[in-house]
Every structure is written in structure tokens, then in C-alpha cells.
C-alpha positions as CSV (number, residue, x, y, z in Angstrom):
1,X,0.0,0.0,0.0
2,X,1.4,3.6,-0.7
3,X,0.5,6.9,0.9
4,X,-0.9,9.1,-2.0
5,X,0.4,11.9,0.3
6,X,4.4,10.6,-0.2
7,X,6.5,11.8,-3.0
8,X,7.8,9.1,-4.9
9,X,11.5,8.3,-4.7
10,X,13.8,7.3,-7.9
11,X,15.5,3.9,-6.6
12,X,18.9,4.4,-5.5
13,X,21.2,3.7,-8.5
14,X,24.3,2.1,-7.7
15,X,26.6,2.8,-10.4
16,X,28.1,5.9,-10.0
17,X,31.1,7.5,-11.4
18,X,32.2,9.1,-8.0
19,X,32.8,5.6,-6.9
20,X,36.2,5.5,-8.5
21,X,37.5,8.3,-6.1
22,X,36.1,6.4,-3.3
23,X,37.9,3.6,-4.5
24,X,41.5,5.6,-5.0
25,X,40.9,6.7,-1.0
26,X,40.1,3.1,0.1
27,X,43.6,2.2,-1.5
28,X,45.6,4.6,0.5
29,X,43.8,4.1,3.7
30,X,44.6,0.2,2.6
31,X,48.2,1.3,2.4
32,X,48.6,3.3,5.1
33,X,46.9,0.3,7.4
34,X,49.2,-1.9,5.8
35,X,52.4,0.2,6.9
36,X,51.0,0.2,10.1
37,X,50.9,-3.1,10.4
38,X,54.6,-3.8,9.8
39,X,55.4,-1.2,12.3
40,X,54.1,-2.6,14.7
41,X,55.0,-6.1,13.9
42,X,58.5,-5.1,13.9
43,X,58.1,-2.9,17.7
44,X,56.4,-5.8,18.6
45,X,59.6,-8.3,18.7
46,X,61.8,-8.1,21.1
47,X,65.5,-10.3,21.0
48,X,66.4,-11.8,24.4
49,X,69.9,-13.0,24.4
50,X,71.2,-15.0,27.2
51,X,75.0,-16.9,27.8
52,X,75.2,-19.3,30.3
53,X,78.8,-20.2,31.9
54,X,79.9,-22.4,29.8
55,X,79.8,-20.5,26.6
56,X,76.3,-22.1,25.2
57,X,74.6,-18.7,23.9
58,X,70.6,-19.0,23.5
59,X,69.1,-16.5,21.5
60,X,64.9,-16.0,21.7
61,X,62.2,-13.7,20.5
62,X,59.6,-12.5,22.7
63,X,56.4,-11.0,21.4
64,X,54.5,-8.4,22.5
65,X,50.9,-9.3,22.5
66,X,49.2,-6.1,22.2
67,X,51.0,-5.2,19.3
68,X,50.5,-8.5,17.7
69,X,47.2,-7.7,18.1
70,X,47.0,-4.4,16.3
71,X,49.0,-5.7,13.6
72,X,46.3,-8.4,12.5
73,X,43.7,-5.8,13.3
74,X,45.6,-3.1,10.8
75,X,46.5,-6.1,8.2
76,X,42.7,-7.3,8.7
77,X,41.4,-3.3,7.3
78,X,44.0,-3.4,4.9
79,X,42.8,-6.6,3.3
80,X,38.8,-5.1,3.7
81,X,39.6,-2.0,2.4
82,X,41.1,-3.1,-1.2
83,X,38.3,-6.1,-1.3
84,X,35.8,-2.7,-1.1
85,X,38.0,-0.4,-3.2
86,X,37.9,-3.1,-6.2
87,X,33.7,-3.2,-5.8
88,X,33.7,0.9,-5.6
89,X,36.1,1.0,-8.8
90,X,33.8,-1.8,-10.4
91,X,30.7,0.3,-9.7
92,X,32.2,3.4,-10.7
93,X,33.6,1.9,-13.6
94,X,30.6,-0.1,-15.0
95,X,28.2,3.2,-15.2
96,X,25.5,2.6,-17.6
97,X,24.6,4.7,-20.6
98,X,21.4,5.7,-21.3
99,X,19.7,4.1,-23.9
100,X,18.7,5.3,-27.4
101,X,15.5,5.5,-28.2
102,X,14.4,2.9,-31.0
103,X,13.0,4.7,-33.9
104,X,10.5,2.9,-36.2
105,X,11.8,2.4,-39.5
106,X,9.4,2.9,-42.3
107,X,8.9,0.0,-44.2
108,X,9.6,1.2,-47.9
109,X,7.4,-0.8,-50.2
């Protein structure tokens, strides 16, 4: 049932050619979360060296969890953000053109 009293809405069209710049922005943030996420990888290992007396060095890493953390989070948005940014460019991209109206062709007899 519709209201007589609403205005009618055109349906929202979802090719649109603004979407590639949406796209190009989505591919920065992507690579900015990426670059993020190595820096924080990196800060988040830390060497421990030890020598015992008799000259046996042991080497081990140690991670720090909360940067772990935000380093699968950032890698996470990275890999969200370019899966989006490839539908925006496709939708931008893929913007249809009006059609031509058919004419009638006379018949010549």
C-alpha cells in the first residue's frame, strides 16, 4: 500500500562514477593500514639474548601481545579496504549509458 500523500522516490542507482574516487581513497587508507601493520610487527619483537657459563649462547624472541594484536587488526582493514575499493572501482567503472530510443523504420514498399 502507498501513501498518496508521499513523494515518490527514484531507486537508488548504484553505479556511480564518483565511486572510482572512493575507490582511489580506500587504496591509501589500505596502504597506510598496511604500513601500520609492519610497524608494529617489527616494535612488537623483542631479542632476548642470554650466555650461560659455559659459553652455550641461547638467542629467543619474545612478542609483544598487544601489538600483535594491532598488527592483524591493521592487516585485517588493509585486506577489507582493497576487497571494497575493487567493488567501488567496479561500480564506478561499470556506469551505464542511457539508452537510445528505438525509432520505427518505415517499411519502404
Amino acid at each position: 500500500m502507498t501513501n498518496e500523500d508521499e513523494p515518490r522516490r527514484r531507486p537508488a542507482r548504484l553505479h556511480q562514477p564518483w565511486r572510482v574516487a572512493v575507490a582511489a581513497g580506500e587504496v591509501l587508507l589500505a596502504a597506510v593500514a598496511l604500513w601500520g601493520a609492519f610497524v608494529c610487527w617489527d616494535a612488537s619483537v623483542t631479542t632476548v639474548t642470554m650466555r650461560l657459563d659455559d659459553g652455550t649462547e641461547l638467542v629467543s624472541r619474545r612478542l609483544a601481545g598487544h601489538l600483535v594484536t594491532v598488527a592483524i587488526a591493521l592487516g585485517t582493514l588493509a585486506g577489507i579496504a582493497v576487497l571494497d575499493a575493487l567493488r567501488q572501482l567496479l561500480l564506478g567503472l561499470r556506469v551505464r549509458r542511457r539508452r537510445r530510443r528505438k525509432v520505427a523504420r518505415l517499411a519502404h514498399t
